[in-house]
N, C-alpha and C positions, 0 to 999 in steps of 0.2 A: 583519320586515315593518313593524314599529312604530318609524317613526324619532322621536328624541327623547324615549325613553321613561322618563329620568329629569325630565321636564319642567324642563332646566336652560333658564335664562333670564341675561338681561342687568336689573339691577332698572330700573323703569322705571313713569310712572304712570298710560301706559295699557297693553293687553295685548299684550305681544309675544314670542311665547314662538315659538322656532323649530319650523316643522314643524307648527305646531297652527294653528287657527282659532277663534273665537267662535261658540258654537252657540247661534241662538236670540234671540228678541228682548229687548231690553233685558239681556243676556247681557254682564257685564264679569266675567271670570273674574282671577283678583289670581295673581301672582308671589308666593309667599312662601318665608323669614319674614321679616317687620317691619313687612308693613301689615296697619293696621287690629285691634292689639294682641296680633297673633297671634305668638306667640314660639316654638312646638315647632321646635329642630331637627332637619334635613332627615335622611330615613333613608337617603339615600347622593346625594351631589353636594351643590351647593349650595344650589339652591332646589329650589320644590315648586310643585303648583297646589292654590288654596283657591277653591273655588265656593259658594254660597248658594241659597238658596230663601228668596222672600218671600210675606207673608200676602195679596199680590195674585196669586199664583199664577205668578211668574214663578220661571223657575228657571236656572241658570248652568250649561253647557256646552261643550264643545270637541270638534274632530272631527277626521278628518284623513284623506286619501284615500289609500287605499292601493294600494301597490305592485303588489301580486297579489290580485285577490279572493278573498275566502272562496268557497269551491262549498256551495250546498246539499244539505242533507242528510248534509254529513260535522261529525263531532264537530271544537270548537276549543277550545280554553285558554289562559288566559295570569294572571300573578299579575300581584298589585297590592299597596302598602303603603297603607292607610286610616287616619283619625284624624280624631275631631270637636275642634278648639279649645273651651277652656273659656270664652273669651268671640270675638269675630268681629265687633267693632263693635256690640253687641247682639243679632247673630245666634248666639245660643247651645244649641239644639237639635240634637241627632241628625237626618243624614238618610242615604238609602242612596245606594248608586251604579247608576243604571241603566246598560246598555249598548243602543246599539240600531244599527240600521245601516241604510245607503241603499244599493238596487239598485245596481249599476256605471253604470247608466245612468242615474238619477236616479230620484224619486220621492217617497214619503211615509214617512218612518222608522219603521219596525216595532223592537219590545223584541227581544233577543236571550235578557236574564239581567239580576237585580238582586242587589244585593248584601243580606244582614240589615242591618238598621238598624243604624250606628257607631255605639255609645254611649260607646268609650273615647278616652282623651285622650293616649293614647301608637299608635305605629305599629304596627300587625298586618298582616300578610299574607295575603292572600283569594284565593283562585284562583276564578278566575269561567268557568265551562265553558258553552258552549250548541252548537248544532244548530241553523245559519241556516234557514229553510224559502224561502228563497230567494240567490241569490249579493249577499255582500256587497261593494261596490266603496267604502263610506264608513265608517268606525268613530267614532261616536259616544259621549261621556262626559258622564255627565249630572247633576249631583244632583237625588236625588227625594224626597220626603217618605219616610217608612218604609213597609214594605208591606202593606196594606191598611188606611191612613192615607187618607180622604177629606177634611180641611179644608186648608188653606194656612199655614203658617209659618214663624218667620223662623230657619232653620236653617246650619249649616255642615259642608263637607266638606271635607277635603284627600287629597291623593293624590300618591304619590311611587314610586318606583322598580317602575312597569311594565315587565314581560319581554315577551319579543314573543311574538305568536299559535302555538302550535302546535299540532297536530293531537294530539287523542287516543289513547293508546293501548290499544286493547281486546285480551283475551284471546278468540280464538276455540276453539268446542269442536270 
């Protein structure tokens, strides 16, 4: 359901990463590695996406409509490779990854799941699980400060080889 989900790109010096959009105002989400000093190679393909957070509370995102909505109320999953850069243009703080999603019909983006604060500088894999409380038709990628982080600053996240959404699987008794 998740097309483009190695965030491969063409390099390039504004965002144009296929399949995705810029989420959010003042949102320039970067193609990496090699801008803005960031040098971690990519955990599978070529490139990757590097997003920020600034101490004016703005924060970098991408979205992408999907295919088949999520239905409320049933369990979803899908992994993800995370890493903070040790420097980011002087953005060099941990942040997390929120997920959040829009009605199919539109609306005002509700949190799905956040990710724990990235504080390493190599790629880990996260599976991110949530329970829409209503149909998701838009999947949103966010970086956010860490979780339960009230000030603003100047942080970074990268992100690389997302699987696609699946449904959980539970054991019934």
């Amino acid at each position: 359901m998740i097309r483009n989900s190695g965030f491969e790109a063409s390099f390039s010096t504004s965002f144009l990463m296929p399949d995705w959009l810029s989420w959010g105002a003042g949102s320039t989400p970067d193609i990496q590695p090699g801008q803005w000093g960031v040098v971690l190679p990519p955990r599978q393909g070529y490139t990757y996406l590097g997003l920020i957070n600034r101490e004016d509370g703005t924060r970098e995102g991408v979205y992408q409509k999907l295919q088949i909505p999520l239905e409320a109320g049933r369990c979803y999953y899908f992994t993800i490779a995370l890493a903070c850069a040790r420097d980011y243009a002087g953005f060099k703080l941990p942040l997390s990854l929120e997920i959040k999603g829009v009605a199919p019909g539109g609306g005002k983006p509700f949190r799905l799941v956040r990710s724990p604060l990235v504080t390493h500088d190599q790629w880990q894999i996260y599976t991110m699980e949530f329970t829409p409380e209503q149909p998701v038709g838009t999947l949103i990628l966010e970086a956010a400060p860490g979780p339960g982080v009230l000030i603003h600053y100047r942080g970074n996240l990268l992100l690389d080889a997302m699987s696609g959404v699946g449904r959980c699987i539970r054991a019934s008794l």
